[in-house]
C-alpha positions as CSV (number, residue, x, y, z in Angstrom):
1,X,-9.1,11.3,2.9
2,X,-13.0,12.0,3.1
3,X,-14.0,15.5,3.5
4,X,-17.1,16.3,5.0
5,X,-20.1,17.4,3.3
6,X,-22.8,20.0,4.5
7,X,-24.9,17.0,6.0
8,X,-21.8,15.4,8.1
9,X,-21.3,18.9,9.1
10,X,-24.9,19.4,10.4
11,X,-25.4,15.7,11.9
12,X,-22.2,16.0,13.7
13,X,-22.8,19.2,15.0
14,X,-26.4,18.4,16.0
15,X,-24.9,15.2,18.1
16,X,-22.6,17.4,20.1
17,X,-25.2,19.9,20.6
18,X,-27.6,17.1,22.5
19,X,-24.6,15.7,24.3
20,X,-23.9,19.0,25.9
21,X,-28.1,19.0,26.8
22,X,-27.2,15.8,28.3
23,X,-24.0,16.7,30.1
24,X,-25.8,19.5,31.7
25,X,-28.8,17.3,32.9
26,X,-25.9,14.7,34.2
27,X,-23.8,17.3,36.3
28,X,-27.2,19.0,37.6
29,X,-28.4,15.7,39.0
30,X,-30.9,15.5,36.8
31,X,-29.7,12.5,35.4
32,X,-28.9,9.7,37.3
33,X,-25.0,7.5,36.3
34,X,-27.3,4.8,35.0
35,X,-29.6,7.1,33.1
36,X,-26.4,8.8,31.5
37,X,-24.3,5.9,30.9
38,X,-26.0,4.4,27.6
39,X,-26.1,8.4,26.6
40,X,-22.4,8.9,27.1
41,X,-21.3,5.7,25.9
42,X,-23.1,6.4,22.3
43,X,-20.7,9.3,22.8
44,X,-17.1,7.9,23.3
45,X,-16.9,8.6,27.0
46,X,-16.2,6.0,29.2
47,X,-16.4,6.0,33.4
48,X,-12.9,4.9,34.6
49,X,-11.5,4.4,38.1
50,X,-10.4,7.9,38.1
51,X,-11.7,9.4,36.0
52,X,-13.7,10.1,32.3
53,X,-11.7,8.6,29.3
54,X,-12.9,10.2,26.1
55,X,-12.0,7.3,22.7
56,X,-12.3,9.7,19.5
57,X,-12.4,7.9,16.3
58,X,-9.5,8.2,13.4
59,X,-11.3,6.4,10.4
60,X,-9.4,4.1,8.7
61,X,-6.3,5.5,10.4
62,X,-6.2,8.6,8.0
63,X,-5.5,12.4,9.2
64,X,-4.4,15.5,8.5
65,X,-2.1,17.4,9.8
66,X,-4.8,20.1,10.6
67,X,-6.3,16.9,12.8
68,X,-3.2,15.9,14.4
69,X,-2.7,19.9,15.5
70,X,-6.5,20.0,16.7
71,X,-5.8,16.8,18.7
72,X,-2.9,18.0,19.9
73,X,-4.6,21.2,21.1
74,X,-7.3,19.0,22.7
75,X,-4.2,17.2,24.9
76,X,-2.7,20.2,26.2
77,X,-6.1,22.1,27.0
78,X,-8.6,19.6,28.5
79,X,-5.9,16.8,29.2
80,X,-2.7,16.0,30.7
81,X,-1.1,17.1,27.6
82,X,-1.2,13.9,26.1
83,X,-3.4,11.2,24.2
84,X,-2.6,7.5,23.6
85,X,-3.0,6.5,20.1
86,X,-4.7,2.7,20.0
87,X,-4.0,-0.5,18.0
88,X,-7.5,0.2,16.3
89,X,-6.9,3.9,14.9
90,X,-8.3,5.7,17.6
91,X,-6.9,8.0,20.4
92,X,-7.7,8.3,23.5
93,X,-8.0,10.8,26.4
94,X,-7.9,9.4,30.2
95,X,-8.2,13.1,31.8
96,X,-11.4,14.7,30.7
97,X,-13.3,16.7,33.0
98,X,-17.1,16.1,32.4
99,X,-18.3,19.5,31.7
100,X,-15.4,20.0,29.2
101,X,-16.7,16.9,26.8
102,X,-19.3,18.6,24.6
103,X,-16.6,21.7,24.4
104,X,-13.8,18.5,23.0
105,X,-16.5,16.8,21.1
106,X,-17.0,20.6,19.0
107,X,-13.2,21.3,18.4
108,X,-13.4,17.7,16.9
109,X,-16.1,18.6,14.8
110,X,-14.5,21.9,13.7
111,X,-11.8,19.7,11.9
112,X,-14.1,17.0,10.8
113,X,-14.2,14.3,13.5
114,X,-16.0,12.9,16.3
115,X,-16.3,9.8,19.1
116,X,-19.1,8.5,18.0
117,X,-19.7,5.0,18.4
118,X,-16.0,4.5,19.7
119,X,-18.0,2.4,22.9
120,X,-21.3,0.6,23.4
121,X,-22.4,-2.6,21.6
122,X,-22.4,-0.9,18.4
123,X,-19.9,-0.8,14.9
124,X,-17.2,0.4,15.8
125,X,-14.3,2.7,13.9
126,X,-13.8,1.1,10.7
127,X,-9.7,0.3,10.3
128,X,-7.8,-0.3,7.4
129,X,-4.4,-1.0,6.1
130,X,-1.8,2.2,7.3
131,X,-0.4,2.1,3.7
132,X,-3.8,2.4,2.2
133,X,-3.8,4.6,-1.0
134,X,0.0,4.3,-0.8
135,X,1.2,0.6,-1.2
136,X,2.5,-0.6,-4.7
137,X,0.6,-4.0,-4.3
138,X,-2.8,-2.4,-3.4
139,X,-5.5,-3.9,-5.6
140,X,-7.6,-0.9,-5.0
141,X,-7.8,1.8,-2.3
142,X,-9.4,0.2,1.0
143,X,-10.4,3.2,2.0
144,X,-13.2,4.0,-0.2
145,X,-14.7,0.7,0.9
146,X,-14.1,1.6,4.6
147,X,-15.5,5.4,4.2
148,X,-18.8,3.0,2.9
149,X,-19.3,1.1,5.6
150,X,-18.6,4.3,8.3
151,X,-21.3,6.0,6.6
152,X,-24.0,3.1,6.7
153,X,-23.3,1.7,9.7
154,X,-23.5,4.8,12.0
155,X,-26.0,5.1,14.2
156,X,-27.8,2.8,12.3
157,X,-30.9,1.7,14.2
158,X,-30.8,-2.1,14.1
159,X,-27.4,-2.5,15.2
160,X,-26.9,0.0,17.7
161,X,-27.7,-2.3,21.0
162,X,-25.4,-5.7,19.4
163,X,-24.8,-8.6,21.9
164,X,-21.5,-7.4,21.8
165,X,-19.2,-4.9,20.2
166,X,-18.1,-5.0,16.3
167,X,-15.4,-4.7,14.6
168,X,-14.7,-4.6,11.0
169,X,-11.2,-4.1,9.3
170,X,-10.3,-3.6,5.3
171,X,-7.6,-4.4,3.6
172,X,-6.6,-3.6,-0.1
173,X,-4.0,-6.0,-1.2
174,X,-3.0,-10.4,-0.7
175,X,-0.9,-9.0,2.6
176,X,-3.0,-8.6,5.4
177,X,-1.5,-5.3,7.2
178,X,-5.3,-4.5,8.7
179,X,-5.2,-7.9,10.6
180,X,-8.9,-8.7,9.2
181,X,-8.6,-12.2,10.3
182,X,-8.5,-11.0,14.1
183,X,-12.1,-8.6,13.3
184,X,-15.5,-9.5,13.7
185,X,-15.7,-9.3,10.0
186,X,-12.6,-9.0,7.9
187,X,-13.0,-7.8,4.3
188,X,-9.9,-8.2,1.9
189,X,-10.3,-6.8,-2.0
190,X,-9.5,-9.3,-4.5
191,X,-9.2,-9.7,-8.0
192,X,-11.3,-12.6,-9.8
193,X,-10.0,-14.5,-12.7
194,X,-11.7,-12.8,-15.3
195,X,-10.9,-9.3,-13.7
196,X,-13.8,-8.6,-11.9
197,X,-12.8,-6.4,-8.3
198,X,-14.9,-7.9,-5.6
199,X,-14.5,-8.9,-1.4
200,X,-13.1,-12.0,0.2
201,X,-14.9,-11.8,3.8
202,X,-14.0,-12.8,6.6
203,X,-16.1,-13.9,9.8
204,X,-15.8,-14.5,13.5
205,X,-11.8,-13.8,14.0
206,X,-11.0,-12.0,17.6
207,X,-8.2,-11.3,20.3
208,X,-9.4,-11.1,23.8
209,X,-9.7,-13.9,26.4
210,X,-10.6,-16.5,23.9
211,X,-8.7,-15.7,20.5
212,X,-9.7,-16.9,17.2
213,X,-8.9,-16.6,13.7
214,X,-11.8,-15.6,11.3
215,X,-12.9,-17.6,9.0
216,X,-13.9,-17.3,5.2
217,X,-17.5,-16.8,5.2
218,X,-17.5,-16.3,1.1
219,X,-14.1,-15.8,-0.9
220,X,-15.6,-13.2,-3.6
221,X,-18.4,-11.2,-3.0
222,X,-19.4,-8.8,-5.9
223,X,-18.9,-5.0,-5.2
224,X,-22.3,-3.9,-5.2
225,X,-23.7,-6.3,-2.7
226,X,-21.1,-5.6,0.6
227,X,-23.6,-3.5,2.6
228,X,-26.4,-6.4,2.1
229,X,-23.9,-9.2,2.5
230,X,-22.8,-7.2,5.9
231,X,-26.7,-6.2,6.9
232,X,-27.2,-10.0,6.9
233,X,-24.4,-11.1,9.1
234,X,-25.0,-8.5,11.6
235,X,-29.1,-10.2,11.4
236,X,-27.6,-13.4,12.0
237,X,-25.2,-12.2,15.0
238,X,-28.1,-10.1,16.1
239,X,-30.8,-12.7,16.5
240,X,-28.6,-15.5,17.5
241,X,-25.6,-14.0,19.4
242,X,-25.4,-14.6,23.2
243,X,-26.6,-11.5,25.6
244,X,-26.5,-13.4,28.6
245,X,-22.7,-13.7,29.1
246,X,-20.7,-10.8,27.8
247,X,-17.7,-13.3,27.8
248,X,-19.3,-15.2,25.4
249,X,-21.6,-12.7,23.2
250,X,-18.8,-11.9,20.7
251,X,-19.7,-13.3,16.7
252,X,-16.6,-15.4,16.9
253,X,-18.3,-17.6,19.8
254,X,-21.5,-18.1,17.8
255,X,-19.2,-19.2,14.7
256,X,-17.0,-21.2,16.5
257,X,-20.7,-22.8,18.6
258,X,-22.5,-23.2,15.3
259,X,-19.5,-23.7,13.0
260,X,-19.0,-22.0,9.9
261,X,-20.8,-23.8,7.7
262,X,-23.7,-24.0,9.4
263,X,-23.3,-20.0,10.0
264,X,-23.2,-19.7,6.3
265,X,-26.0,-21.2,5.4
266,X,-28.2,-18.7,8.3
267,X,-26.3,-15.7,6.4
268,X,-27.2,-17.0,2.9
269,X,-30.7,-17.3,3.5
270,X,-30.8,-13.7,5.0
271,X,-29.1,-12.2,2.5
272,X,-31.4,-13.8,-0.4
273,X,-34.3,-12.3,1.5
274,X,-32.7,-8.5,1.2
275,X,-29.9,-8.8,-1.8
276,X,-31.6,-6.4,-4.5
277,X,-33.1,-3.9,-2.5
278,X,-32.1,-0.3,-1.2
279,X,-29.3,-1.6,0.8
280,X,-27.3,-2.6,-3.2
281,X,-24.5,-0.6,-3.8
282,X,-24.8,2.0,-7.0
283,X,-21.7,1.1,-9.2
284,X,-20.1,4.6,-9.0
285,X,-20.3,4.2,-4.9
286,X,-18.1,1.0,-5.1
287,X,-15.0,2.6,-7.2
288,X,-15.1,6.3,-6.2
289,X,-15.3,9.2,-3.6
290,X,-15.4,12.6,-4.4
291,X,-14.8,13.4,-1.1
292,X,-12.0,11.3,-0.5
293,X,-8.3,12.5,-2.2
294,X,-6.1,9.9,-3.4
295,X,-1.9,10.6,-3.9
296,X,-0.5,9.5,-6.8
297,X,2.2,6.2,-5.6
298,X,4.9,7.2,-3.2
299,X,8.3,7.4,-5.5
300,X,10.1,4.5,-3.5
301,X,6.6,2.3,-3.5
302,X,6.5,2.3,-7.6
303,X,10.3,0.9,-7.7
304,X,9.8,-1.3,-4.9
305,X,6.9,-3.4,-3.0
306,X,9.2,-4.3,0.3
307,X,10.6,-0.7,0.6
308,X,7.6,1.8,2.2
309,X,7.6,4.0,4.5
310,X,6.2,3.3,8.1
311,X,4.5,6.9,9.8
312,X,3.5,6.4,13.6
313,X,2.3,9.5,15.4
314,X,2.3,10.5,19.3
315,X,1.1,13.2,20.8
316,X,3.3,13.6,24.0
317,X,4.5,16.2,26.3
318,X,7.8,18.0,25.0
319,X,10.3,19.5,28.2
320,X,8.8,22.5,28.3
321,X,5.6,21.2,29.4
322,X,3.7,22.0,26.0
323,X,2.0,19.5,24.5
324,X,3.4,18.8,21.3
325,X,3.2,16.1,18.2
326,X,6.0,13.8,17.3
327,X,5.8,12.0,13.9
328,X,8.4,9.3,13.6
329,X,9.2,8.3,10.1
330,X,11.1,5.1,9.3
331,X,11.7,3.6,5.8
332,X,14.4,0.5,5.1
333,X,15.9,2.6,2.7
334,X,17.0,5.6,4.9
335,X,17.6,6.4,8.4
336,X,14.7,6.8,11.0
337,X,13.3,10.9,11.2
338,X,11.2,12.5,14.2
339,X,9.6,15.4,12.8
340,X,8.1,18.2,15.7
């Protein structure tokens, strides 16, 4: 998993340290809800009918076990003694007390996390496939590709204020377990005929009031140009998407409006414009982290490709009262375990 580095450390920590400035210029009165609203929302922290819900972001559904106690913590101190995991590798808090926030947002940081751009009109957490680094018929590990894609897309200052929230999943292998075709844009690793690693991408798919499946904006995109190839769909979405109905502002309405051809062609001639320039991915930023650890193949994976093992987390509140974590194991090949 990726490890932070003395500039993650700093930016993160400088971000919680002007959310608390804001917090405390919210709660004096200072700040109006309007005024705060945009602030908080850059931060994770919704307004709900009863109170503040706090999304914190689990890239690419990785963590610890140092995480999962931290969050854990988190539940039983400034919660309800729970969280709620979500279908997009996030968990969220629905019990937060306001002036607690910027305290939650530094315990996250102290084990290398953090909620931003969990809300807002922005790219948000970057998913992948739950058996990624693990799964016999991975093509490559998702995700380094994901860890990418986090890094260049946050806070970036062209697509913070979208028509519409983003969502991009990665997959690392021909079975889609990341559900990239229901994403904003889904990106699948693929292997061309003469070897060559490269992307399949995916465009305009969605759940919601009006689902759609995405469609196949180009079936293999070299490596080095995914950040470029991305930069100039988000342009296209950007300039063209809908702001005047938030029911229709999503990327899958423009596709589906414009039709995919027609949305290819806009894309193409905004990526020809920037392909080549800063935004090109180095070759050794394609194929390899140092900061993110890779396990050698689970035993039961190398024999078989049907028989893994399936790990779903909850953080819940035992008898006693305590919060505590639950980690359910289940595997075809042996009974179902709940470890505490």
């Amino acid at each position: 998993m990726y490890r932070y580095d003395e500039f993650d450390h700093t930016f993160v920590a400088q971000r919680v340290a002007q959310f608390r400035d804001q917090v405390a210029r919210r709660l004096s009165g200072e700040l109006t809800e309007d005024e705060f609203r945009p602030l908080r929302l850059m931060n994770g922290l919704y307004l709900q009918l009863h109170a503040y819900m706090l999304r914190v972001a689990v890239p690419y559904g990785t963590l610890s076990a140092r995480q999962m106690r931290q969050l854990a913590h988190i539940a039983r101190r400034y919660d309800k003694g729970y969280g709620h995991f979500t279908t997009r590798q996030n968990i969220q808090y629905n019990w937060p007390a306001l002036k607690d926030t910027p305290d939650i947002l530094m315990d996250l940081a102290d084990v290398e996390m953090h909620a931003l751009q969990t809300s807002g009109n922005c790219i948000r957490n970057v998913t992948a496939d739950q058996y990624a680094g693990a799964a016999a018929d991975e093509i490559e590990d998702p995700r380094i590709c994901a860890e990418v894609i986090r890094q260049w897309s946050s806070l970036h200052p062209e697509f913070s204020f979208l028509p519409r929230k983003f969502k991009v999943a990665v997959t690392g292998a021909p079975a889609d377990r990341a559900a990239i075709a229901v994403h904003d844009i889904g990106i699948r690793v693929v292997r061309a005929e003469d070897g060559a690693i490269g992307y399949e991408i995916l465009v305009g798919g969605g759940q919601g009031r009006t689902p759609m499946i995405g469609k196949t904006i180009r079936a293999f995109l070299p490596k080095r140009y995914l950040l470029s190839y991305m930069e100039a769909i988000l342009r296209v979405y950007n300039e063209f998407g809908r702001r005047d109905n938030m029911f229709k502002a999503r990327i899958k309405i423009l596709v589906h409006e414009v039709g995919i051809e027609e949305f290819r062609r806009r894309v193409e001639e905004e990526w020809e414009a920037i392909r080549g320039t800063s935004v090109e991915l180095p070759e050794a930023r394609c194929s390899v982290s140092p900061h993110i650890s890779r396990r050698p193949l689970l035993p039961h994976c190398q024999r078989s490709r049907r028989i893994l093992s399936s790990v779903s987390a909850l953080i819940g509140r035992s008898p006693a009262g305590r919060a505590s974590i639950s980690i359910r194991i289940s595997n075809p090949a042996m009974p179902s375990s709940t470890f505490r």
